[in-house]
TIKOL-67407 format. One record per residue (C-alpha): residue in one letter; z, x, y. Coordinates in steps of 0.05 Angstrom, whole numbers, plus 32768, in hexadecimal, padded with zeros to 4 digits. Example, Ala and Ser with C-alpha at 12.3 -4.5 7.8 and 13.67 -1.06 7.14 Angstrom:
a809C80F67FA6/s808F81117FEB/
// end
This chain:
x79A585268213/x79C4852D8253/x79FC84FE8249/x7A09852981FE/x7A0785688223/x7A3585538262/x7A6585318230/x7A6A85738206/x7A7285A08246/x7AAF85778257/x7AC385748219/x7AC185BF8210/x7ADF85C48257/x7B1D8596824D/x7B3185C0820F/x7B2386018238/x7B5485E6826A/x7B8685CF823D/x7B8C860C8212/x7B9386368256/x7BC7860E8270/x7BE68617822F/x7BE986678238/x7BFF865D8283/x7C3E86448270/x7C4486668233/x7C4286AB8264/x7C67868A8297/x7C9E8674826B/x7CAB86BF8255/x7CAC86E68294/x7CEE870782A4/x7D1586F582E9/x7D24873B830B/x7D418724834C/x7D4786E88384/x7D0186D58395/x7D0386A083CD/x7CE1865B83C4/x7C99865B83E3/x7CAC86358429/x7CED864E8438/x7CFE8681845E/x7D4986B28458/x7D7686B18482/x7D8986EF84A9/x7DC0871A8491/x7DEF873584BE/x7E03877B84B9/x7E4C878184D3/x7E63873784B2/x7E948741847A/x7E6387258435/x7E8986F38414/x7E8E86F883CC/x7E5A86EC83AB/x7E4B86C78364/x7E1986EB8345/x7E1186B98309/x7DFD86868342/x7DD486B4835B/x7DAD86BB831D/x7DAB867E8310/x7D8E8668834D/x7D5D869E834B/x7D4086858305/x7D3B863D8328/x7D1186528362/x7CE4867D8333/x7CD786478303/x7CD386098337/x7CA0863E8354/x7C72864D8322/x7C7986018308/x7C5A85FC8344/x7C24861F833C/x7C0C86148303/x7C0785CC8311/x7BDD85DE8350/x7BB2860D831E/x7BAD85D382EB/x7B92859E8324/x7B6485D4833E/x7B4985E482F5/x7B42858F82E9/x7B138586832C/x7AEE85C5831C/x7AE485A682D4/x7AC8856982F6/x7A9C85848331/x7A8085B682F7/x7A74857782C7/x7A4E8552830D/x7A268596830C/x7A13859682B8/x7A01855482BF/x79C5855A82F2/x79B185A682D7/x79B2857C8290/x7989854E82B2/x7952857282D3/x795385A6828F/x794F855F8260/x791B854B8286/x78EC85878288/x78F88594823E/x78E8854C8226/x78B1853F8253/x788B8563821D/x7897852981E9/x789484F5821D/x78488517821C/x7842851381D4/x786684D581C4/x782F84B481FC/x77F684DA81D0/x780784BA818A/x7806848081AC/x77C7847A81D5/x779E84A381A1/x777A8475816B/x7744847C8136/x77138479816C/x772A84B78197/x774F84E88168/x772885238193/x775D852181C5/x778D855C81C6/x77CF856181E6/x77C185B181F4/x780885B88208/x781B85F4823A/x785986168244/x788886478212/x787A865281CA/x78BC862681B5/x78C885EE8187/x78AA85B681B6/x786285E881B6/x785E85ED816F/x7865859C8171/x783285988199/x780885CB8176/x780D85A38133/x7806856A8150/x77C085778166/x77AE85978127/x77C0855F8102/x778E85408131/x775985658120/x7763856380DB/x7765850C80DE/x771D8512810E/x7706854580DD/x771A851980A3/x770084D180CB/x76BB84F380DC/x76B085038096/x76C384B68075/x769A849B80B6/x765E84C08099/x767484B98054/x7669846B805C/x762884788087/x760E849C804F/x7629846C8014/x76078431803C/x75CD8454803E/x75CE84687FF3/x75E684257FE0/x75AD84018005/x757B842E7FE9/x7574840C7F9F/x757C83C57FB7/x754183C37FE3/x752183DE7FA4/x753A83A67F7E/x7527836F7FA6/x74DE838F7FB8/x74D383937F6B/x74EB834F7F63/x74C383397F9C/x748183577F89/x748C833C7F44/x749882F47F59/x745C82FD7F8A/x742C83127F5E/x73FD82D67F3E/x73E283017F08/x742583137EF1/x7424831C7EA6/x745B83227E78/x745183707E7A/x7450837E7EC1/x748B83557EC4/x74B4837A7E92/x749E83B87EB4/x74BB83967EFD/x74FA838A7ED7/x74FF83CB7EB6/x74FE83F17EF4/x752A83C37F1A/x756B83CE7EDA/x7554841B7EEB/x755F84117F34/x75A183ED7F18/x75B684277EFA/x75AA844C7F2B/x75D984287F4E/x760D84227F18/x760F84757F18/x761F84747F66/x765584437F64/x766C84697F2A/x766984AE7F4D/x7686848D7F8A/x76C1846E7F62/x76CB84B27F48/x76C884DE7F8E/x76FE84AF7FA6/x772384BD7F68/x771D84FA7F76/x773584F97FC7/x777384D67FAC/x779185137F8D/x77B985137F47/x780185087F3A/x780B851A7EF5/x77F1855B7EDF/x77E285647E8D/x77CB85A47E68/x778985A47E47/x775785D97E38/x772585E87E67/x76FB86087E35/x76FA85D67DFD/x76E685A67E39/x76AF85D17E4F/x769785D37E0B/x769B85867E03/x767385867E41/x764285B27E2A/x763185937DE2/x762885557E0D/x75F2856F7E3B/x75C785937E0B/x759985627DFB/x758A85617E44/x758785A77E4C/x755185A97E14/x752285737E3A/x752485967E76/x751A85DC7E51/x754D85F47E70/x757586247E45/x75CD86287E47/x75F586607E3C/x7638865D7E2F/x766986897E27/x76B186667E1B/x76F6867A7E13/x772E86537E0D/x775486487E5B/x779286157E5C/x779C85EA7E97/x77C385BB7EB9/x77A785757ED8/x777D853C7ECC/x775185457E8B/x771F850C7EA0/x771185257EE4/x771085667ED2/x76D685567E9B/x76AF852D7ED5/x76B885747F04/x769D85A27EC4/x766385687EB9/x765085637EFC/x764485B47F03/x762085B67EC5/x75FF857C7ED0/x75EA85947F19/x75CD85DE7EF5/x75A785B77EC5/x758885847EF0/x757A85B27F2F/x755785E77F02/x751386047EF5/x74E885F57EBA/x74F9862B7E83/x753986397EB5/x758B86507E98/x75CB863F7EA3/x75FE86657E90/x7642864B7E8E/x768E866D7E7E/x76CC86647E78/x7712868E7E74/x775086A77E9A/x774086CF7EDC/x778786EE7EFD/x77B186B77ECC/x777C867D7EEA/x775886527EC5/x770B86537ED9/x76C686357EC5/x768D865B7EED/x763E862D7EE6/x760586657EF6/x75C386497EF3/x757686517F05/x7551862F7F34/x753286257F80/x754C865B7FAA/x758386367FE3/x759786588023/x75DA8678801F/x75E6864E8061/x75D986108037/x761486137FFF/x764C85F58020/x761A85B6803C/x761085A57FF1/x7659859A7FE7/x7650855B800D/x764885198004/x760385008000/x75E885488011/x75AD85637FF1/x758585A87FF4/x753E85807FFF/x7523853C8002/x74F2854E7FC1/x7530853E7F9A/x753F84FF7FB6/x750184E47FB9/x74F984EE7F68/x753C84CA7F64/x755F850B7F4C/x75A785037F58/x75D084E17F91/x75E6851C7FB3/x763285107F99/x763985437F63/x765685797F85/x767C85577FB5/x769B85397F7E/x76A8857E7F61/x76C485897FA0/x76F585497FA2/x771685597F5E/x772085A77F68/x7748858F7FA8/x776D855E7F83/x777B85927F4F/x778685C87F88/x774D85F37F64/x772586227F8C/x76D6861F7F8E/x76A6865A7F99/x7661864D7FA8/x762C86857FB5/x75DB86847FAE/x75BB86A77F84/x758386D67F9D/x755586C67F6C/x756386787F6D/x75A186497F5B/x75E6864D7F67/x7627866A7F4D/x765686377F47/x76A386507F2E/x76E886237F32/x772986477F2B/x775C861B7F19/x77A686277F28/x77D1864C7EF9/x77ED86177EC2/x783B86127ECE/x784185FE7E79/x782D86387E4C/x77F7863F7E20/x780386237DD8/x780386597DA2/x77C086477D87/x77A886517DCE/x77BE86957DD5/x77AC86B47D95/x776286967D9A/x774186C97DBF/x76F986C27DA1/x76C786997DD0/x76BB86527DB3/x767486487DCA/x764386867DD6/x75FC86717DD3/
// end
């Protein structure tokens, strides 16, 4: 930086120079000669009155005149242009250390951040580089910089206990499966019956399994956003969804209301199925005996949205967002009857954020949740058959 700027100031100051010197002589060149001016170092001669002049030659005269005035200011404009040339050069001494000192100050700032990116690692992304100083370019840098920071120790906290949790889950239905196994193979009485029963519950601990892999497979899906966004309806899926889960709905006695008008959107059909399943599937399991849910669909403000009401155990209003994460449940009743993993909303939660869809979550005061997702407004327009269908599909 210094050497660019020093090089441009003389740059800058050579031309400066030159086109001056250029009008100099330009001006020089057109002044007039009114009368004898004497060379600078000589001195007349004195005139004496009472001699007789001889005569003169006033053409010489002139002439001579016009010589001594141009040798003169030949003269000095030469001594201006050798003035101007070491002024150039003890001013481009000068830039040079003021560029410098200035270069210096102004990147010791990324000397401070290039240091930072390079010391900080997975294992200390809580440092900060809390830069001081003005509110330039270099501050905002900085500023970024350590939000960008926050937002990796944010996002490495979470996979940390992600994994911690997964482990955990993982772990859970093998130890079942080999302490079924074991008390099976230990057992001297074992009959063909109580070994069928063993094995039975060890394919359900299997399962069990087989769903989390399944749910974690899909929550990854999920993280890695979508790159190719396709219309479908939201409310013929939500309808799918529904005739799929009523048979469930009926052995828990738990009653669904829908209400279901048609809302085009953009994105990935299958993951937006396994977000619409997962709600419903969360009302319906995470109900009361005899409880509703009551589920809709349509266009709020030009968005698509599909809103999951539903009965149920009363959860602190402080408590929503926690069940948006992995492996997070209200109570350990529901874990202990083997009543989800404690992935279905954060699952929810992965594939509105890869379809940048907005989730509202609020308790209910007399039990459950009220679930809605908004999805972004489609960028294709509806199909005629859409549009003119304005009658709900579903409303049971």
């Amino acid at each position: 930086m210094t050497l660019l700027y020093g090089s441009l100031f003389l740059l800058s100051g050579a031309g400066l120079l030159t086109v001056t010197n250029f009008l100099v002589r330009h001006a020089v060149a057109g002044l007039p000669v009114k009368g004898f001016i004497p060379a600078p170092g000589t001195t007349p001669k004195p005139v004496d009155p009472f001699a007789v002049p001889p005569p003169r030659d006033h053409q010489a005269e002139v002439h001579l005149a016009e010589e001594a005035v141009t040798r003169s200011m030949s003269a000095l404009v030469e001594q201006f242009l050798i003035q101007s040339w070491i002024a150039l050069a003890l001013m481009s001494v000068i830039s040079i250390a003021l560029g410098w000192i200035v270069a210096g100050r102004i990147l010791s700032r990324l000397r401070t951040i290039t240091a930072a990116a390079r010391d900080i690692s997975a294992t200390n992304l809580h440092r900060r580089l809390a830069l001081d100083g003005p509110g330039d370019e270099l501050k905002e840098l900085g500023d970024t910089f350590d939000d960008l920071l926050g937002r990796l120790d944010a996002a490495f906290r979470a996979q940390r206990q992600f994994v911690a949790n997964a482990s955990h889950e993982l772990r859970t239905p093998l130890a079942r499966q080999r302490a079924l196994g074991q008390v099976a193979l230990c057992d001297p009485d074992a009959t063909v019956g109580s070994l069928r029963a063993a094995h039975e519950r060890i394919l359900i601990a299997g399962a069990q399994q087989e769903r989390l892999i399944e749910a974690l497979l899909t929550l990854t899906r999920g993280y890695a956003g979508i790159d190719v966004h396709h219309p479908f309806d939201l409310g013929q899926l939500t309808n799918e969804v529904i005739e799929a889960h009523r048979p469930e709905a009926g052995h828990r006695t738990v009653t669904i209301q829908a209400s279901i008008s048609p809302a085009l959107a953009t994105g990935h059909r299958p993951l937006a199925e396994r977000l619409v399943t997962n709600l419903l599937d969360n009302a319906i399991r995470h109900n009361t005996p005899h409880g509703r849910v009551k589920i809709t669909t349509g266009i709020v403000d030009g968005h698509p949205v599909v809103t999951v009401a539903n009965t149920g155990p009363v959860v602190p209003s402080n408590a929503v967002e926690q069940l948006f994460q992995p492996f997070q449940r209200l109570g350990t009743a529901r874990a202990d009857r083997g009543e989800g993993l404690g992935l279905g909303l954060s699952i929810v939660q992965a594939i509105a954020t890869a379809h940048a869809a907005t989730i509202t979550a609020s308790a209910r005061s007399e039990g459950g949740l009220t679930i809605a997702v908004s999805f972004p407004i489609p960028r294709l327009a509806p199909p005629p058959s859409a549009q003119a269908r304005t009658t709900p599909l579903v409303s049971s």
